[in-house]
N, CA, C and O atoms as a Maestro MAE file, in Angstrom:
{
 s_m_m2io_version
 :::
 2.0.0
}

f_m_ct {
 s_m_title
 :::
 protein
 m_atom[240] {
  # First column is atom index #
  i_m_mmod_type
  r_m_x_coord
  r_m_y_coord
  r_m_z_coord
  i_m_residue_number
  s_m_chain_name
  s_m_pdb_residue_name
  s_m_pdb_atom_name
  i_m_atomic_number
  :::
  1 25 -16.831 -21.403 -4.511 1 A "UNK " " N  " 7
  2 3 -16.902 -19.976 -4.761 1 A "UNK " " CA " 6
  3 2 -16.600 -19.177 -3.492 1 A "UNK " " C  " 6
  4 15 -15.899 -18.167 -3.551 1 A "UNK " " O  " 8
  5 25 -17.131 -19.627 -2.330 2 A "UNK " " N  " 7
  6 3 -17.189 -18.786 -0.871 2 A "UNK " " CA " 6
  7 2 -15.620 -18.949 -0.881 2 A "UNK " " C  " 6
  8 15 -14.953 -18.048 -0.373 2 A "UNK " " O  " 8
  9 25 -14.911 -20.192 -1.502 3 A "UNK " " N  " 7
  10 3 -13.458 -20.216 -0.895 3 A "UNK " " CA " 6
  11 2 -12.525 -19.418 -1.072 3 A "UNK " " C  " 6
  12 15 -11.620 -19.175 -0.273 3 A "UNK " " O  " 8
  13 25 -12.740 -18.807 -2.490 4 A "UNK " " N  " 7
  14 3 -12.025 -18.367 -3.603 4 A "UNK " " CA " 6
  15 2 -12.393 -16.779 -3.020 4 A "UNK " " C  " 6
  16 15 -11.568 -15.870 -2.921 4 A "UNK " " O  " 8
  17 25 -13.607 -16.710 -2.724 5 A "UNK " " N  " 7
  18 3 -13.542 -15.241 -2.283 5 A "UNK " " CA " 6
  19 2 -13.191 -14.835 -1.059 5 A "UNK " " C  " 6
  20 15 -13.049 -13.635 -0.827 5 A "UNK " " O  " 8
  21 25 -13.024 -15.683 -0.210 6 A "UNK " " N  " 7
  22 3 -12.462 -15.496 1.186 6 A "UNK " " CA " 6
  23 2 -11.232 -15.542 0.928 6 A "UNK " " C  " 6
  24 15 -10.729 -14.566 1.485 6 A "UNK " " O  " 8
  25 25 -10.243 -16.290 0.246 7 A "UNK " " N  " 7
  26 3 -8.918 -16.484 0.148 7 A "UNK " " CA " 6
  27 2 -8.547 -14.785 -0.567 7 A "UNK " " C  " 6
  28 15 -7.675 -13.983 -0.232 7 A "UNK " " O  " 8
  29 25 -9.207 -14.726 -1.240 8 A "UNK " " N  " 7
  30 3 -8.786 -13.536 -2.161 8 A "UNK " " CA " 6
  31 2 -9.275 -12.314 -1.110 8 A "UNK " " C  " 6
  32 15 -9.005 -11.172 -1.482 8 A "UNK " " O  " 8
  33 25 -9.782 -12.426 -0.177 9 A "UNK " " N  " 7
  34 3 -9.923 -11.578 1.144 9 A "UNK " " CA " 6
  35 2 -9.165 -11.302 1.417 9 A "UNK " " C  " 6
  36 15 -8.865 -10.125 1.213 9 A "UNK " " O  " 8
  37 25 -8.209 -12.235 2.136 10 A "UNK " " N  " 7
  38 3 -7.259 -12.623 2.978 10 A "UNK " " CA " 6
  39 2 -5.928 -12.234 2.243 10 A "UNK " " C  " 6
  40 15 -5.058 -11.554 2.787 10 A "UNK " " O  " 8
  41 25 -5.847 -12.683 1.056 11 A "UNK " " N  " 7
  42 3 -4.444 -11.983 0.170 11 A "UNK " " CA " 6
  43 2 -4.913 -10.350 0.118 11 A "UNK " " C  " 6
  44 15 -3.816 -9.796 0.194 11 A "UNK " " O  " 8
  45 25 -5.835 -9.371 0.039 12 A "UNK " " N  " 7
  46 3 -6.094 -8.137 -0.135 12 A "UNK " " CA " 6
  47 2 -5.874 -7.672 1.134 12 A "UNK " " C  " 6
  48 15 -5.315 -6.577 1.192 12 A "UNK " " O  " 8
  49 25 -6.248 -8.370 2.486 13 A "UNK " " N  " 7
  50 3 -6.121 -8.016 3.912 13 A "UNK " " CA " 6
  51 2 -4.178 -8.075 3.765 13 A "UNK " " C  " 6
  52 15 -3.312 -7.201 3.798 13 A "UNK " " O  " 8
  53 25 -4.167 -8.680 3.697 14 A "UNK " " N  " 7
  54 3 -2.431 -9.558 3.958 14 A "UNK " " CA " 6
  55 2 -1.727 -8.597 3.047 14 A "UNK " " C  " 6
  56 15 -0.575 -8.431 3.447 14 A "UNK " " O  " 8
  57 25 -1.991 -7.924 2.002 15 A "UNK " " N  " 7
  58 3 -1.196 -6.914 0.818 15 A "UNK " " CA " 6
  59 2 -1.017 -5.520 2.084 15 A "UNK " " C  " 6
  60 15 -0.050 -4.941 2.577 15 A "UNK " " O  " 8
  61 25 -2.326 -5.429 2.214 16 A "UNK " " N  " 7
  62 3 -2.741 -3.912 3.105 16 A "UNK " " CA " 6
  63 2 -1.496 -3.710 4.055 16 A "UNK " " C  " 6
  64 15 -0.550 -2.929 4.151 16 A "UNK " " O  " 8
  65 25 -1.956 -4.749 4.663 17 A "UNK " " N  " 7
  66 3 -0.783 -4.787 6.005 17 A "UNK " " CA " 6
  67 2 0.636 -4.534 5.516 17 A "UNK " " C  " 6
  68 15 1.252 -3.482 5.683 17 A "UNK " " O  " 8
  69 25 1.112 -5.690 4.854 18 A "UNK " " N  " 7
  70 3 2.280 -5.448 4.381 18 A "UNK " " CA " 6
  71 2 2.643 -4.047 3.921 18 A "UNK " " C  " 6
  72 15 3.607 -3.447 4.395 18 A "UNK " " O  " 8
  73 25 1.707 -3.448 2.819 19 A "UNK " " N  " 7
  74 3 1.769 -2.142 2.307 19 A "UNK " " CA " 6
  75 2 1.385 -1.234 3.677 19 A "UNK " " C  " 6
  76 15 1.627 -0.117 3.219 19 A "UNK " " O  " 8
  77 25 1.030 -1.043 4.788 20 A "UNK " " N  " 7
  78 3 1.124 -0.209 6.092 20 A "UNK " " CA " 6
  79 2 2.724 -0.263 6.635 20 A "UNK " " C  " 6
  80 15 3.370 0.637 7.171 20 A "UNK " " O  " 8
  81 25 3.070 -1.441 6.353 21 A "UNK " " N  " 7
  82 3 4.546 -1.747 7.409 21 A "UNK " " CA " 6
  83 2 5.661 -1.010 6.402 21 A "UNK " " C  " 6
  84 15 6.654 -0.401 6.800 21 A "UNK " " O  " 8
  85 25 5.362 -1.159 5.341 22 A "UNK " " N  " 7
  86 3 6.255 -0.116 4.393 22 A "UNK " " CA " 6
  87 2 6.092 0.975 4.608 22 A "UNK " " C  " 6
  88 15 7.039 1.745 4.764 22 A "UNK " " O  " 8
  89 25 4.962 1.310 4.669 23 A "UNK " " N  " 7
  90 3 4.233 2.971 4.770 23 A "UNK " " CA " 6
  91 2 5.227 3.277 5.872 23 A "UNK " " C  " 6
  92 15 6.223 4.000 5.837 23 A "UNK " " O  " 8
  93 25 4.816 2.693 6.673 24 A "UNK " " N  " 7
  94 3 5.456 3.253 7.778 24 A "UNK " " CA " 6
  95 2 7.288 2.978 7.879 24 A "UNK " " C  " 6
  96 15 7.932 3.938 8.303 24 A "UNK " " O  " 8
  97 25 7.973 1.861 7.546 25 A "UNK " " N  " 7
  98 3 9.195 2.297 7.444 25 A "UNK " " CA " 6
  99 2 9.975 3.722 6.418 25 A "UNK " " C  " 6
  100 15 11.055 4.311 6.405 25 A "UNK " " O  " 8
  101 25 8.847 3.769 5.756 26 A "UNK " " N  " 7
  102 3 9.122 4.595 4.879 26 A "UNK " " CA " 6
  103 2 9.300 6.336 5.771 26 A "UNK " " C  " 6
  104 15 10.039 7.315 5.666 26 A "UNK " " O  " 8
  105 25 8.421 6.018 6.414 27 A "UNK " " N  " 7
  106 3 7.983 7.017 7.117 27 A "UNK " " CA " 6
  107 2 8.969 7.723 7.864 27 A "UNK " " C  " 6
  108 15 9.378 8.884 7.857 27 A "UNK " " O  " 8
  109 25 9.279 6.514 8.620 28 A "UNK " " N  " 7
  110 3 10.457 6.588 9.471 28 A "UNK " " CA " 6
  111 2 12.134 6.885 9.008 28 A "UNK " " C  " 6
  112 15 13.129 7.299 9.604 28 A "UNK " " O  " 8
  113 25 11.864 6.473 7.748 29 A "UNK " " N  " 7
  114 3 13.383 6.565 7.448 29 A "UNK " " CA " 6
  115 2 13.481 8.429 6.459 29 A "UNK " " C  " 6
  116 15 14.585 8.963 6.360 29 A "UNK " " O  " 8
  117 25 12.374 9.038 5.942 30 A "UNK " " N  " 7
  118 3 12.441 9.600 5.725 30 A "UNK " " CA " 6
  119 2 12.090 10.975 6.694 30 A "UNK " " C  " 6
  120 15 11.921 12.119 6.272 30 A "UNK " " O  " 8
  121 25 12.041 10.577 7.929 31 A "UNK " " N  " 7
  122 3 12.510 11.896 8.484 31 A "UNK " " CA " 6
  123 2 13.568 12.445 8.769 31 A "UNK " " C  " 6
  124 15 13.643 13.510 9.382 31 A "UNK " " O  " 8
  125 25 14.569 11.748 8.336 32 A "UNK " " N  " 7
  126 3 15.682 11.692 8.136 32 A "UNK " " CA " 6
  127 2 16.033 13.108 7.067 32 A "UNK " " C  " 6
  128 15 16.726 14.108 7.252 32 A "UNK " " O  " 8
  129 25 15.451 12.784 6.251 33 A "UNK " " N  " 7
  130 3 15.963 13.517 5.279 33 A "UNK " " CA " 6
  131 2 15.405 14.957 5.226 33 A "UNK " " C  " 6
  132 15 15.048 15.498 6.272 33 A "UNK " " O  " 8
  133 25 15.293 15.781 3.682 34 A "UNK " " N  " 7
  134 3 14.411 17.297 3.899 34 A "UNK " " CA " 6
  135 2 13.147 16.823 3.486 34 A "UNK " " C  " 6
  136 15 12.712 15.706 3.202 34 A "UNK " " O  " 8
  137 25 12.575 18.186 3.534 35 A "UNK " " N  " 7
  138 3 10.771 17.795 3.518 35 A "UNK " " CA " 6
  139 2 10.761 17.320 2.343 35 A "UNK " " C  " 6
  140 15 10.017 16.354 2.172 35 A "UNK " " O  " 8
  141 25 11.663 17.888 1.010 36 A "UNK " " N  " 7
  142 3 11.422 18.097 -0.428 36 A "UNK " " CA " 6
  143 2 11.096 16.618 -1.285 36 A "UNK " " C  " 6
  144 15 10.385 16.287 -2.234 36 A "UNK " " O  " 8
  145 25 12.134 15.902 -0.278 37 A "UNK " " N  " 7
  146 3 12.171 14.649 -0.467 37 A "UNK " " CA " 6
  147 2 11.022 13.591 -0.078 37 A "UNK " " C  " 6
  148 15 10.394 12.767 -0.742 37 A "UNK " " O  " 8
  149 25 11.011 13.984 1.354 38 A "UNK " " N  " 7
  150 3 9.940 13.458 1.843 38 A "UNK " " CA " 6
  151 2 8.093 13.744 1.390 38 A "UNK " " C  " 6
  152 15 7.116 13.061 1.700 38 A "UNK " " O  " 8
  153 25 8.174 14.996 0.577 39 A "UNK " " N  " 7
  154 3 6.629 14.827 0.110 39 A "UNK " " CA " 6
  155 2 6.645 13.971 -1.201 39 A "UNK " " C  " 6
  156 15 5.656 13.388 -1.644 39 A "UNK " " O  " 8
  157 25 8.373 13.969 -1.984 40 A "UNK " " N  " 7
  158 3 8.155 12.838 -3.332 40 A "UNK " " CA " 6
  159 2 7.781 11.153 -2.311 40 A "UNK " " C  " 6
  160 15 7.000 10.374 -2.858 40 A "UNK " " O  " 8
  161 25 8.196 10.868 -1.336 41 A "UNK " " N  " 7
  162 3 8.411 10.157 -1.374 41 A "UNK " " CA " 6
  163 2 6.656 9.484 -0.969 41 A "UNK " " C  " 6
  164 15 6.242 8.368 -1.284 41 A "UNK " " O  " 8
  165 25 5.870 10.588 -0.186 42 A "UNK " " N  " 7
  166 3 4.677 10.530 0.003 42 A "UNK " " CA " 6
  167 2 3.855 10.229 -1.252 42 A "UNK " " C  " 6
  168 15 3.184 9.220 -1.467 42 A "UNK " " O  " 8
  169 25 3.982 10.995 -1.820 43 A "UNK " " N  " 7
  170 3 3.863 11.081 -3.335 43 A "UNK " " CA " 6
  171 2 3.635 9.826 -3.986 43 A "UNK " " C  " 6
  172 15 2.529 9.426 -4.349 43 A "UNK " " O  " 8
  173 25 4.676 9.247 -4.116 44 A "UNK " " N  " 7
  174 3 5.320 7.396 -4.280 44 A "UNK " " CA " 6
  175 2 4.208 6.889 -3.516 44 A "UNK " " C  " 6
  176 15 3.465 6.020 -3.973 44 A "UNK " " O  " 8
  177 25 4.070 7.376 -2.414 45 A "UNK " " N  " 7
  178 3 3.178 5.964 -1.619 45 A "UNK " " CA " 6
  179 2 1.672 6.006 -1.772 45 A "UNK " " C  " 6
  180 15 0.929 5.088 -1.426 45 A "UNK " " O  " 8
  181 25 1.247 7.250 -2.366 46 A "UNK " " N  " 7
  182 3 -0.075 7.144 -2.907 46 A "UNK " " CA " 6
  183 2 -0.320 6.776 -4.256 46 A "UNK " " C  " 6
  184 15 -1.328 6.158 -4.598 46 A "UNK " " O  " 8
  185 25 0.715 7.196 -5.146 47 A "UNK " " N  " 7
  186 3 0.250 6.243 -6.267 47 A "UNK " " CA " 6
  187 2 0.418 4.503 -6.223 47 A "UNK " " C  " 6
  188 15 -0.098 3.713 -7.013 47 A "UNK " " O  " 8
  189 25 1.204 4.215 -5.176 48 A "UNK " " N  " 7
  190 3 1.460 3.013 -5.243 48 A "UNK " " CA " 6
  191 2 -0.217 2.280 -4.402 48 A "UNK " " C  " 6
  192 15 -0.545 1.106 -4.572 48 A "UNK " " O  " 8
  193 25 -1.004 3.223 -3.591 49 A "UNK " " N  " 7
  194 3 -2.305 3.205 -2.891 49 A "UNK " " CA " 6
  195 2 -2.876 2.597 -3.881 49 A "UNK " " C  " 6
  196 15 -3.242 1.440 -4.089 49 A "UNK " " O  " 8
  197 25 -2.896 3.798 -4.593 50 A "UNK " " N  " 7
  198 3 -4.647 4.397 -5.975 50 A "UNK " " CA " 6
  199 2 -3.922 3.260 -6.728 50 A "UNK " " C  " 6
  200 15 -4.924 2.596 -6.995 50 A "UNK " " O  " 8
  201 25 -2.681 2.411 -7.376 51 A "UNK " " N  " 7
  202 3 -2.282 1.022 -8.254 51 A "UNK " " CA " 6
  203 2 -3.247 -0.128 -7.693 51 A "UNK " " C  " 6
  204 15 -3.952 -0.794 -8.451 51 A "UNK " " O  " 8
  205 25 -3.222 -0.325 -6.185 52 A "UNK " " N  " 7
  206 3 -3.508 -1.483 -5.864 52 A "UNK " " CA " 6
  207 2 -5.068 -1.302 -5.724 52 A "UNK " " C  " 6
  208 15 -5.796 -2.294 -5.762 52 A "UNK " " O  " 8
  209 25 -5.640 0.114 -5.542 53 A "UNK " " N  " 7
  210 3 -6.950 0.155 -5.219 53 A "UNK " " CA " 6
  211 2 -7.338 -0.206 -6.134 53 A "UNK " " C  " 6
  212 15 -8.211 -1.056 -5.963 53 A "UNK " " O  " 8
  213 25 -6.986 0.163 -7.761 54 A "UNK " " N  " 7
  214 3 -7.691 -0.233 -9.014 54 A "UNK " " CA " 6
  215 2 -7.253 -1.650 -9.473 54 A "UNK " " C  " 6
  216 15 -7.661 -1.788 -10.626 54 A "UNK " " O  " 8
  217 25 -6.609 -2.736 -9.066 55 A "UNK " " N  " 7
  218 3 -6.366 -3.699 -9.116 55 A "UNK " " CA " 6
  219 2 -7.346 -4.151 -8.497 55 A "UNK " " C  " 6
  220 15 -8.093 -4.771 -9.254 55 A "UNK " " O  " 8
  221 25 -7.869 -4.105 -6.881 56 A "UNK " " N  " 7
  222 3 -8.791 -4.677 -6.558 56 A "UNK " " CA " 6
  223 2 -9.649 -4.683 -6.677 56 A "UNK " " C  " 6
  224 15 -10.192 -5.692 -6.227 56 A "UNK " " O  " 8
  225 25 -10.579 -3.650 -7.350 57 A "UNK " " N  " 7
  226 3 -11.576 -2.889 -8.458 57 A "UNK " " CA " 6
  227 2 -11.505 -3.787 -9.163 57 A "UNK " " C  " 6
  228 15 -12.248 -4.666 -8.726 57 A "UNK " " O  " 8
  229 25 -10.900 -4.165 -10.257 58 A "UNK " " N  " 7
  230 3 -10.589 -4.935 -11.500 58 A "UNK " " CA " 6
  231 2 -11.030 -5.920 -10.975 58 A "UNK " " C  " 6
  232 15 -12.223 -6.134 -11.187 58 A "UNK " " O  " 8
  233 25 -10.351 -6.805 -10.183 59 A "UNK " " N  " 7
  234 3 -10.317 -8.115 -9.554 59 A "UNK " " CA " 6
  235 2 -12.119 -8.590 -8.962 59 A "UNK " " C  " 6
  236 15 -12.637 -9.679 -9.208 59 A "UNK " " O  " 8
  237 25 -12.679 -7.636 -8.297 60 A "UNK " " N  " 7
  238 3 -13.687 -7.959 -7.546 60 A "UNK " " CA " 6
  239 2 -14.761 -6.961 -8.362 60 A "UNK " " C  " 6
  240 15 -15.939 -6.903 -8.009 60 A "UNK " " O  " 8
  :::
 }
 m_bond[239] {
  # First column is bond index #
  i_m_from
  i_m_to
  i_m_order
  :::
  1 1 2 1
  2 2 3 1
  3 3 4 2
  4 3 5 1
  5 5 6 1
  6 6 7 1
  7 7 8 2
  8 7 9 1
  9 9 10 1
  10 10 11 1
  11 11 12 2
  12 11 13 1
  13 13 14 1
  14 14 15 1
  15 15 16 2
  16 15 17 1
  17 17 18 1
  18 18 19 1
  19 19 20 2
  20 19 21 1
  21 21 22 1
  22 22 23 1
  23 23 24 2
  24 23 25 1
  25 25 26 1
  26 26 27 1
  27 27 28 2
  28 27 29 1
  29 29 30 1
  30 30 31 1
  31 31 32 2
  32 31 33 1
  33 33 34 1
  34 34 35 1
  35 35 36 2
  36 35 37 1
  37 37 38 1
  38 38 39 1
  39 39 40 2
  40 39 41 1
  41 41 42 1
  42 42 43 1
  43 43 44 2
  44 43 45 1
  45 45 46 1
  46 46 47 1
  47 47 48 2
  48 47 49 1
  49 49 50 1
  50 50 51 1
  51 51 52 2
  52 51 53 1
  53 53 54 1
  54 54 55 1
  55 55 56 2
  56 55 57 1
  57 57 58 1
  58 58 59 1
  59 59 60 2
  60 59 61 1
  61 61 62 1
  62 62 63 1
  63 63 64 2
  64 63 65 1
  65 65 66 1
  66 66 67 1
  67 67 68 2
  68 67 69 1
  69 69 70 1
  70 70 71 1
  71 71 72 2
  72 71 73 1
  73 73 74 1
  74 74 75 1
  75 75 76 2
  76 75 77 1
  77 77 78 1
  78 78 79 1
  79 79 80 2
  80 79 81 1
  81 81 82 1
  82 82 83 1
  83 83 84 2
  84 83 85 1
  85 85 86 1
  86 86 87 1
  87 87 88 2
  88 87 89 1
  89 89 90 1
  90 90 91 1
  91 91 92 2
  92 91 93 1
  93 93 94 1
  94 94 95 1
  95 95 96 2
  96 95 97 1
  97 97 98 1
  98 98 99 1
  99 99 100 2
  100 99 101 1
  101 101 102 1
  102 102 103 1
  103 103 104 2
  104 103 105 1
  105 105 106 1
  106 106 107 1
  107 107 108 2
  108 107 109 1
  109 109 110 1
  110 110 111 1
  111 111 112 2
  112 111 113 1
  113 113 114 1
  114 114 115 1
  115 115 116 2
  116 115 117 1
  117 117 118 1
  118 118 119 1
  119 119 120 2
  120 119 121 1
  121 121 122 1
  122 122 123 1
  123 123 124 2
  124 123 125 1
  125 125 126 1
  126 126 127 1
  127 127 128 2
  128 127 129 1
  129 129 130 1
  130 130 131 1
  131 131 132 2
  132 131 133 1
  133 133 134 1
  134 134 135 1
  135 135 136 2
  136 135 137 1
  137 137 138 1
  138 138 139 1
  139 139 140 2
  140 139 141 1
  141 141 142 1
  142 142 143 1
  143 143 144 2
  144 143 145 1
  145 145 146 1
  146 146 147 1
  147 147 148 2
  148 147 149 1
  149 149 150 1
  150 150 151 1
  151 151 152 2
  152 151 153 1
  153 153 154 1
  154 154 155 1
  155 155 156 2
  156 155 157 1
  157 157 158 1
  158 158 159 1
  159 159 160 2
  160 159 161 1
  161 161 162 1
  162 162 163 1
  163 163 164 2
  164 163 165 1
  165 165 166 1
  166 166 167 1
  167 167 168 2
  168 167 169 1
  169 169 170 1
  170 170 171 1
  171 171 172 2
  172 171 173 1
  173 173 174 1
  174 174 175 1
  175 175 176 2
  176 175 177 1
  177 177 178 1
  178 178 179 1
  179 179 180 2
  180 179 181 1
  181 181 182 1
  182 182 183 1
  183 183 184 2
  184 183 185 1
  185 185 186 1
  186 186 187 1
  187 187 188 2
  188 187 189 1
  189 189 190 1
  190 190 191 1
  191 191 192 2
  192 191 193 1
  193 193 194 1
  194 194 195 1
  195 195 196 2
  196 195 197 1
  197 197 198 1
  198 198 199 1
  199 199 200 2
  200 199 201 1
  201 201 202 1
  202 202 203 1
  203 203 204 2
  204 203 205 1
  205 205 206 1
  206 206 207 1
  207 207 208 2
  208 207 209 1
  209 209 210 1
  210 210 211 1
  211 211 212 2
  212 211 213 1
  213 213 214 1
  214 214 215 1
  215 215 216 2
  216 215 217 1
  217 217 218 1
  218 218 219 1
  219 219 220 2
  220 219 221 1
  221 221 222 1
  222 222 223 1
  223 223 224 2
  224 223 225 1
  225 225 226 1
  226 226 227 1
  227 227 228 2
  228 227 229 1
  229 229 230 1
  230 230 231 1
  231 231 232 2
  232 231 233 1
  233 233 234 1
  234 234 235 1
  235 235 236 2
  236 235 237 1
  237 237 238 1
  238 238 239 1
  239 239 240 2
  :::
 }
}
């Protein structure tokens, strides 16, 4: 049981990150563009947040 919940730690730690390194290319590539774009695109990255937050809700 301790294994299963540490592993499933470690995949929720390991998602985060990954989902930060996007955040942030995202970030970067959209200053590029106008704001108009850039608040959809903010936009995008919080529902894609509040998806995984209620997944891990579900899960745990």
């Amino acid at each position: 049981m301790w294994l299963d919940l540490t592993i499933d730690s470690l995949l929720v730690v390991v998602l985060l990150v990954a989902l930060y390194c996007l955040v942030q290319v995202a970030l970067i590539l959209t200053r590029t563009r106008r704001l108009s774009q850039r608040l959809d695109t903010i936009t995008d990255i919080r529902f894609i947040l509040n998806s995984i937050k209620q997944l891990v809700k579900r899960k745990f």
